[in-house]
GUTORNU-929097 format. One record per residue: residue in three letters; x, y, z of N, C-alpha, C in turn. Coordinates in steps of 0.2 Angstrom, whole numbers, padded with zeros to 4 digits, always signed. Last residue first. Example, Ala and Ser with C-alpha at 12.3 -4.5 7.8 and 13.67 -1.06 7.14 Angstrom:
REM GUTORNU-929097
SER+0064-0011+0035+0068-0005+0036+0064+0000+0039 ALA+0066-0028+0039+0062-0022+0039+0066-0016+0039 
END
This chain:
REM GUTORNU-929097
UNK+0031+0098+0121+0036+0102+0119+0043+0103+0120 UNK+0026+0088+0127+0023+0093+0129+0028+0099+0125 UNK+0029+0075+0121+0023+0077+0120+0023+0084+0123 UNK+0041+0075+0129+0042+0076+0122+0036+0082+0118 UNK+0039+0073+0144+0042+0079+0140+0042+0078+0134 UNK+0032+0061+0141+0026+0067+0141+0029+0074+0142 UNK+0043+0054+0137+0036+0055+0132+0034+0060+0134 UNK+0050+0055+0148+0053+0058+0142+0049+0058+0137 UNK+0041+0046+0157+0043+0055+0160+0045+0058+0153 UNK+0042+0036+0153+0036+0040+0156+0036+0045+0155 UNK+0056+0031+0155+0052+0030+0147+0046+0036+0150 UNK+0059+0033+0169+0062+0037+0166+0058+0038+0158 UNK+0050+0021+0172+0049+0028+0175+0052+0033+0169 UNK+0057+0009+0165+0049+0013+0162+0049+0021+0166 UNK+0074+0015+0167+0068+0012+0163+0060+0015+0161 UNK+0076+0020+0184+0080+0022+0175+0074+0014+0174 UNK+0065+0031+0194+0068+0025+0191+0071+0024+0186 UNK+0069+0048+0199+0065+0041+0196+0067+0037+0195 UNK+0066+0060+0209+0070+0054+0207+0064+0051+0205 UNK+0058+0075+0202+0059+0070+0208+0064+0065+0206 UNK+0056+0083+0193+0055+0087+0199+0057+0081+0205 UNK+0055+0081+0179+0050+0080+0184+0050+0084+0189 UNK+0068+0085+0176+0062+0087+0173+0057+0086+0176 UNK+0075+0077+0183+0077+0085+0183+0071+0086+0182 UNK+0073+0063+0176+0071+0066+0186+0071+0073+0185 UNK+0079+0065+0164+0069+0063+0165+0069+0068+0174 UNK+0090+0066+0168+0090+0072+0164+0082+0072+0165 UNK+0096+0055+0174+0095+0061+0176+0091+0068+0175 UNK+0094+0047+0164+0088+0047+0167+0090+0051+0173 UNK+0104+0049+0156+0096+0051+0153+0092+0051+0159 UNK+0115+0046+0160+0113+0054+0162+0106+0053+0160 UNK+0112+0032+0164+0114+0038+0170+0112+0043+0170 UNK+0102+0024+0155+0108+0029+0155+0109+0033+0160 UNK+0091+0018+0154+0093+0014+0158+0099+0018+0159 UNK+0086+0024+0141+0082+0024+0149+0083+0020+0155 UNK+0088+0024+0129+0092+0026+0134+0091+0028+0140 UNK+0079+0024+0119+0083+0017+0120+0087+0017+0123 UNK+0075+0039+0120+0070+0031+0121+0073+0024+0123 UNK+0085+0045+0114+0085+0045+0123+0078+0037+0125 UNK+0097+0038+0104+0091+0038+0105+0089+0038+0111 UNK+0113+0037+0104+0107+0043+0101+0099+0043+0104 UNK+0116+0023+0103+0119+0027+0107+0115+0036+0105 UNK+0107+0016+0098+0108+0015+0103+0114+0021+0108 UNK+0108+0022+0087+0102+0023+0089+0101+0021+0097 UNK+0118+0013+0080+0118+0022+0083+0113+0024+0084 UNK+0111+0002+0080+0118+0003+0086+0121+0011+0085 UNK+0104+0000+0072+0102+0000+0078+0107+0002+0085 UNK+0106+0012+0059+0108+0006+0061+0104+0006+0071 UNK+0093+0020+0048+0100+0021+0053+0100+0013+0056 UNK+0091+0021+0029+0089+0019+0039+0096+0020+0041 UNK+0088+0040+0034+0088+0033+0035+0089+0029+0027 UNK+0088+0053+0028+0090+0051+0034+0091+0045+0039 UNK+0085+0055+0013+0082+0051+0017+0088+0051+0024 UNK+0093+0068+0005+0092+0062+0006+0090+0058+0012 UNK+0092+0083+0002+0087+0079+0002+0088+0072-0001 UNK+0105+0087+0005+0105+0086-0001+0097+0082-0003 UNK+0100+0093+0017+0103+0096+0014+0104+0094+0008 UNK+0098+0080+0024+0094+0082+0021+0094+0088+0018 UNK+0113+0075+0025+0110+0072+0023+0104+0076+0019 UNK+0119+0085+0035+0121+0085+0027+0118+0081+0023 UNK+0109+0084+0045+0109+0090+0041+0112+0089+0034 UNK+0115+0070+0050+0106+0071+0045+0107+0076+0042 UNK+0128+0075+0053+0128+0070+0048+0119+0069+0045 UNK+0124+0084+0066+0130+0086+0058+0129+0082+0052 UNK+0118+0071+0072+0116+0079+0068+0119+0082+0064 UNK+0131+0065+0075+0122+0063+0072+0119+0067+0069 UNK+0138+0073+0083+0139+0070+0076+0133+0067+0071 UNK+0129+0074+0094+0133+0081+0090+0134+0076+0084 UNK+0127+0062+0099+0120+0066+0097+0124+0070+0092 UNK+0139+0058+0102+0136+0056+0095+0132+0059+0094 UNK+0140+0067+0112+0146+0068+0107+0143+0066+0102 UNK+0132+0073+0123+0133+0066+0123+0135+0069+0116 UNK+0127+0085+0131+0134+0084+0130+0137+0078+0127 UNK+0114+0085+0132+0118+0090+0126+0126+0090+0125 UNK+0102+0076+0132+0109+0074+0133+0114+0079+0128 UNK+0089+0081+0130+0090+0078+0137+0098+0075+0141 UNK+0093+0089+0121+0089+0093+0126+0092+0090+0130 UNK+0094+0081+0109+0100+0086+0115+0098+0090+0119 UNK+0081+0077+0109+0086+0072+0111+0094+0077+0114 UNK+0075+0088+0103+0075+0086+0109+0078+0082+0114 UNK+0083+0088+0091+0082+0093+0094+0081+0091+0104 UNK+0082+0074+0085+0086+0076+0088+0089+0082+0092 UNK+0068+0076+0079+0069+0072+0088+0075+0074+0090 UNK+0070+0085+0069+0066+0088+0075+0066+0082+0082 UNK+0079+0075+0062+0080+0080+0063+0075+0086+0069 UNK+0069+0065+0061+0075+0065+0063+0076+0069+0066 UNK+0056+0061+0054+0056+0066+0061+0063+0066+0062 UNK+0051+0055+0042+0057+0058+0043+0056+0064+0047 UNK+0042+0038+0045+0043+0046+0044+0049+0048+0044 UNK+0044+0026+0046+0039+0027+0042+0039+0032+0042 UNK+0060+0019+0048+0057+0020+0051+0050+0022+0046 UNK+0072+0003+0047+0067+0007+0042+0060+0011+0046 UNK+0086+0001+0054+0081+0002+0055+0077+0005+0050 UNK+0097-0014+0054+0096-0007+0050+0087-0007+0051 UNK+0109-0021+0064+0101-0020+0061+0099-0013+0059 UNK+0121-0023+0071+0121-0019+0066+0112-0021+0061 UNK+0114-0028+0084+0115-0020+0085+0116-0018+0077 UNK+0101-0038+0082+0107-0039+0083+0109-0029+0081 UNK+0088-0035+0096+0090-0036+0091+0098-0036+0089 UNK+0083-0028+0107+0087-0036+0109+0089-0036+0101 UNK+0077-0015+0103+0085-0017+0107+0089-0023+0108 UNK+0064-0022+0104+0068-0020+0099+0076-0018+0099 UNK+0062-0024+0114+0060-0031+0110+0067-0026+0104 UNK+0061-0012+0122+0064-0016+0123+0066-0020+0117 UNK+0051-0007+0113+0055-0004+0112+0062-0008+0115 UNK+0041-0014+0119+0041-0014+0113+0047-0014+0112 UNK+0039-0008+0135+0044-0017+0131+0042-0018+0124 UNK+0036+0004+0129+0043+0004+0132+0047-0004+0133 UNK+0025+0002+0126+0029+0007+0122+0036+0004+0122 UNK+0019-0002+0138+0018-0008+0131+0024-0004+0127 UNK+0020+0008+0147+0023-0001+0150+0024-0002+0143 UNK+0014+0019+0143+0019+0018+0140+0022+0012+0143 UNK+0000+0011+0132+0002+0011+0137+0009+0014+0137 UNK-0008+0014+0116-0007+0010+0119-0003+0014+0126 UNK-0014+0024+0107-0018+0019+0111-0017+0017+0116 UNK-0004+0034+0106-0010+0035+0105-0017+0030+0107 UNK+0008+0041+0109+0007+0034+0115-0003+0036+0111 UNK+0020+0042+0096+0017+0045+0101+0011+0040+0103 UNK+0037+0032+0093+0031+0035+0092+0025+0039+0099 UNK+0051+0042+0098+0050+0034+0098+0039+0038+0096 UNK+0069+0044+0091+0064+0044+0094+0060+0040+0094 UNK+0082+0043+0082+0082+0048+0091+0072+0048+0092 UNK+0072+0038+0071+0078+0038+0072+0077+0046+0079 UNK+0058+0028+0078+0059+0034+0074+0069+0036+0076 UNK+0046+0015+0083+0054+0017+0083+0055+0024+0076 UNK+0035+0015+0078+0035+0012+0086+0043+0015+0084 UNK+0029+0017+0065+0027+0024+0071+0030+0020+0079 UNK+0038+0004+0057+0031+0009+0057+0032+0015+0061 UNK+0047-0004+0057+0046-0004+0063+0038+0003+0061 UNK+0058-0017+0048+0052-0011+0046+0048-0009+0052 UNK+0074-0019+0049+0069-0020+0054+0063-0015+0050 UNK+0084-0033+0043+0081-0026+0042+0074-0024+0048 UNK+0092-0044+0045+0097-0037+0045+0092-0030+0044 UNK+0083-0052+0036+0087-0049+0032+0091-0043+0037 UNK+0069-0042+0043+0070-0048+0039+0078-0046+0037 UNK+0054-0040+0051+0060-0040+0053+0064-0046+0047 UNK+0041-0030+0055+0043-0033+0053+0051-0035+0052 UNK+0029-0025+0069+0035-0024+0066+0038-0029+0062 UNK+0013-0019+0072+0017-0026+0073+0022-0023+0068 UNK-0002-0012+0084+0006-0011+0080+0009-0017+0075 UNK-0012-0013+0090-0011-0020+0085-0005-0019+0084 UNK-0014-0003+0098-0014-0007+0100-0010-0013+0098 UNK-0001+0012+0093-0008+0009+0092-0007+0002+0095 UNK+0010+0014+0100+0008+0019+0097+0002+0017+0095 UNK+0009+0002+0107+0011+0008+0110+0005+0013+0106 UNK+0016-0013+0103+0010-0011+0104+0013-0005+0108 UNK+0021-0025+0093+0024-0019+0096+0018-0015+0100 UNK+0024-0040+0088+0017-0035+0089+0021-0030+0094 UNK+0032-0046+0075+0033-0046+0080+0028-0040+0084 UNK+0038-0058+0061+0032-0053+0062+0031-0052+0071 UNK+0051-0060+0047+0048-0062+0054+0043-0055+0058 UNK+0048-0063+0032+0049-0058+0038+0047-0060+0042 UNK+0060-0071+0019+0055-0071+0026+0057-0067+0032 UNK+0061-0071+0004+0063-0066+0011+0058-0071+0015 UNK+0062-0073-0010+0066-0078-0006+0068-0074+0001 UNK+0056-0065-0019+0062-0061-0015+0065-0068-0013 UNK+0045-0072-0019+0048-0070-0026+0053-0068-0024 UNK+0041-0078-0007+0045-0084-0010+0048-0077-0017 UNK+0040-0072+0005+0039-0069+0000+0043-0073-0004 UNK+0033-0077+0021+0037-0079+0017+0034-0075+0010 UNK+0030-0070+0038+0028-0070+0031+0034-0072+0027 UNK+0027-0080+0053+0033-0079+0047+0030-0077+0040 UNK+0024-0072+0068+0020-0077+0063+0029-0075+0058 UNK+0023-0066+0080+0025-0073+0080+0026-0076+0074 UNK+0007-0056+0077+0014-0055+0078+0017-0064+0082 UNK-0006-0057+0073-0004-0056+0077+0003-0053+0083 UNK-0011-0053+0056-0007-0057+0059-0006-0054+0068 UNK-0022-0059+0041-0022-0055+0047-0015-0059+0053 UNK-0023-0056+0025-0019-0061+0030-0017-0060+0037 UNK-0030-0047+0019-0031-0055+0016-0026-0057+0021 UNK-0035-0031+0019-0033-0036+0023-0033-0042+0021 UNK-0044-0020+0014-0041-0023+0011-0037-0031+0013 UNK-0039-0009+0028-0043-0009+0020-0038-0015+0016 UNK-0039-0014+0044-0034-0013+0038-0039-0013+0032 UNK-0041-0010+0060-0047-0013+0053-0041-0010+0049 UNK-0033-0023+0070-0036-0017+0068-0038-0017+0062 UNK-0030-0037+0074-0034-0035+0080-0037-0026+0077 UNK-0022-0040+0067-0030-0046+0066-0033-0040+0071 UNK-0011-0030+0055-0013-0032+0062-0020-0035+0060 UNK-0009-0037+0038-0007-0033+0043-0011-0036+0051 UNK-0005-0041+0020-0002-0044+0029-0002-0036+0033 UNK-0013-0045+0006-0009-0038+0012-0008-0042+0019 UNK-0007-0052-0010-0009-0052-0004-0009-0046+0003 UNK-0012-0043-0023-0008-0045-0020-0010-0046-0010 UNK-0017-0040-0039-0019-0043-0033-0015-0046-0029 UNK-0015-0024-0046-0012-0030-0043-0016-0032-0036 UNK-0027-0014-0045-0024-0016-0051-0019-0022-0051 UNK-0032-0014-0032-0037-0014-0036-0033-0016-0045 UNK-0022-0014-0023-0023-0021-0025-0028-0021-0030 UNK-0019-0001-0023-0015-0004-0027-0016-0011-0028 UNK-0031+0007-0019-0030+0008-0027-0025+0003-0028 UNK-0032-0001-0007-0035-0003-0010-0033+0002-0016 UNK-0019+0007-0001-0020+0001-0003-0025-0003-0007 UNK-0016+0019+0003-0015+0018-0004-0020+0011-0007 UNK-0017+0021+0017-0024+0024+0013-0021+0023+0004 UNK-0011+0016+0025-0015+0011+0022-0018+0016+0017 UNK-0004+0025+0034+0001+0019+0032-0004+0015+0027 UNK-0012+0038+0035-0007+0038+0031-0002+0032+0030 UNK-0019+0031+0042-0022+0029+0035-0016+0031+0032 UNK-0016+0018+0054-0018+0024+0052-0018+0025+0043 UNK-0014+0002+0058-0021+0004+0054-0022+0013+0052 UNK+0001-0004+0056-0003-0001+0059-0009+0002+0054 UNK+0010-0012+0046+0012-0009+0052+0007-0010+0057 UNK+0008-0023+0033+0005-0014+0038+0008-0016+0042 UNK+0015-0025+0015+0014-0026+0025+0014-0019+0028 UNK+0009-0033+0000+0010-0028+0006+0010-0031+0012 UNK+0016-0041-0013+0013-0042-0005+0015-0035-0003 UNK+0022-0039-0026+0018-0047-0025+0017-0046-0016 UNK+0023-0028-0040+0022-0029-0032+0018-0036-0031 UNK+0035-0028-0052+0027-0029-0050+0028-0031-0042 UNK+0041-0016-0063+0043-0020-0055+0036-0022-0054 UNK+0044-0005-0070+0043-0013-0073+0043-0019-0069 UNK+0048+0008-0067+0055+0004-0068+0050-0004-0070 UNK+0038+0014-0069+0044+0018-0070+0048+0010-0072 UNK+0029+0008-0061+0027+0007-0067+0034+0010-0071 UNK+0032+0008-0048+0034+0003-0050+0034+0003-0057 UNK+0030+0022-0048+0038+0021-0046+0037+0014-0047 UNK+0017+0024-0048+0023+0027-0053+0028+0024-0056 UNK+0015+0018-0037+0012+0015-0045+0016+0018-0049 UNK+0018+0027-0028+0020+0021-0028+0020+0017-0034 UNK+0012+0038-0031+0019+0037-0031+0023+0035-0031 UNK-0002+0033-0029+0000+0037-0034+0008+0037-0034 UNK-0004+0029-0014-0005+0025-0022-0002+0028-0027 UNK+0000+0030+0000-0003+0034-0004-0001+0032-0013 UNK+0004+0021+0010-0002+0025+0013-0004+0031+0005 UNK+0008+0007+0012+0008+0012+0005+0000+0016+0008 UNK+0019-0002+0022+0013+0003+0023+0013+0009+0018 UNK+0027-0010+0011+0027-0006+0017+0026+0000+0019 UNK+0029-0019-0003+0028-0012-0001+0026-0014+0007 UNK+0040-0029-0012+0036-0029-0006+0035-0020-0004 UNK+0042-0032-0029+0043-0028-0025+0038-0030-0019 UNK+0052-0040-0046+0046-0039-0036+0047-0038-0031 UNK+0064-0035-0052+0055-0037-0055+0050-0037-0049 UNK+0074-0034-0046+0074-0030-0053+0065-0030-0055 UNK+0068-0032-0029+0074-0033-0034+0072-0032-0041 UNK+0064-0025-0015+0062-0025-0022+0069-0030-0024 UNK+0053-0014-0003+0059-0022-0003+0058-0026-0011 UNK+0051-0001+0000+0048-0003-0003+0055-0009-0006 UNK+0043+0009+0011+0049+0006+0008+0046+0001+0005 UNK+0036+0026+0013+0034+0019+0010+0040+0016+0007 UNK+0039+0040+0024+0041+0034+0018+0038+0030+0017 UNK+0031+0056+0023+0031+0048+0026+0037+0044+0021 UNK+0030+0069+0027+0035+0066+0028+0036+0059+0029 UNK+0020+0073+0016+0024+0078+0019+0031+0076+0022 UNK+0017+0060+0004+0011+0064+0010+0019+0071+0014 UNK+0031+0050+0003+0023+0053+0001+0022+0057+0008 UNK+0046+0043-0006+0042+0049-0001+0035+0051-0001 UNK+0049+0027-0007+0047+0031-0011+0043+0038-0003 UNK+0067+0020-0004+0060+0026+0000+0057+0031-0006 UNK+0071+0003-0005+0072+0010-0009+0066+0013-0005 UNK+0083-0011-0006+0076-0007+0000+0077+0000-0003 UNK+0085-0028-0007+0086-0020-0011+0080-0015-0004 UNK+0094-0040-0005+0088-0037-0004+0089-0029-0005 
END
């Protein structure tokens, strides 16, 4: 299974799961780049999958089903343009032309419906998971953020993560905020800088350097959740307390 980032809008990806002739696109929030990029190479798209109902993850979608009819798989519980297969998370999308099946899993945080896809050693995780970070709490609760993010830990650690933006670099700022002595954040950093210094995609990243980098997946860490209490002003809990505290430090600067 091939996985290629066509880049749109200022910092989104649209992945895009392909072999020589059929493609699965993921969340095509803008048409033109996309269409290019299948029409360049002579790939026809046989199914989308949303994430989430923001536009910059959808607002391609009706230009692309208006010239390819292709099924879209996203959340039942939020308005998707275009929608033909509404899912909840639990469910199995099969893309018989790749011979894939994505396992379909409701992440709820960044948006109610969220839902993340999983297939192959790959995870398409939308706005819920960001390399050293995690999406901002616009609907949903941090309890929901933080057993999302759980769900996504239990995975197997060499899981390659497909994020929907390129915040790396600015999470990782923060992320040495709250652990400036942890060794892989230093290395992590050196490694996106040379990466997007050559402007290349900073993903995906594996779940198991994410595990050791990401303050969100590190709320059960001595020092992280030293670093949340300091910030507060009081003891916290390592987990959701700790998860609590480093969102509304994030959000706040």
């Amino acid at each position: 299974m091939k996985v290629t980032a066509i880049p749109a809008f200022r910092d989104n990806y649209v992945w895009v799961i392909h072999d020589d002739d059929s493609a699965v696109l993921v969340d095509p929030g803008e048409a033109a780049p996309i269409l290019a990029w299948l029409e360049a190479r002579h790939i026809t798209p046989v199914a989308i999958l949303v994430t989430h109902h923001h536009g910059d993850h959808t607002g391609g979608i009706r230009e692309i089903t208006a010239r390819h009819a292709v099924p879209v798989y996203g959340p039942g519980n939020e308005t998707i343009p275009g929608r033909t297969h509404p899912l909840l998370g639990g469910e199995s999308v099969v893309v018989e032309a790749l011979d894939a099946a994505f396992q379909v899993f409701a992440s709820p945080g960044h948006t109610l419906g969220h839902l993340c896809y999983v297939a192959q050693g790959a995870l398409f995780c939308g706005d819920t998971l960001f390399s050293c970070g995690c999406g901002r709490l616009f609907e949903g609760t941090p309890a929901q953020m933080h057993a999302s993010l759980d769900h996504i830990r239990a995975l197997p650690p060499d899981t390659l993560i497909y994020c929907a933006h390129e915040y790396t670099l600015d999470n990782l700022a923060f992320a040495l905020k709250v652990e400036p002595d942890n060794p892989a954040l230093r290395q992590r950093l050196a490694d996106v800088r040379n990466l997007r210094d050559q402007e290349i995609p900073s993903l995906p990243v594996s779940l198991n350097t994410e595990m050791a980098t990401n303050p969100f997946l590190r709320c059960a860490v001595a020092r992280v959740n030293a670093a949340a209490s300091r910030h507060a002003g009081r003891p916290l809990q390592p987990g959701l307390a700790t998860f609590t505290e480093l969102r509304s430090w994030k959000d706040g600067g």
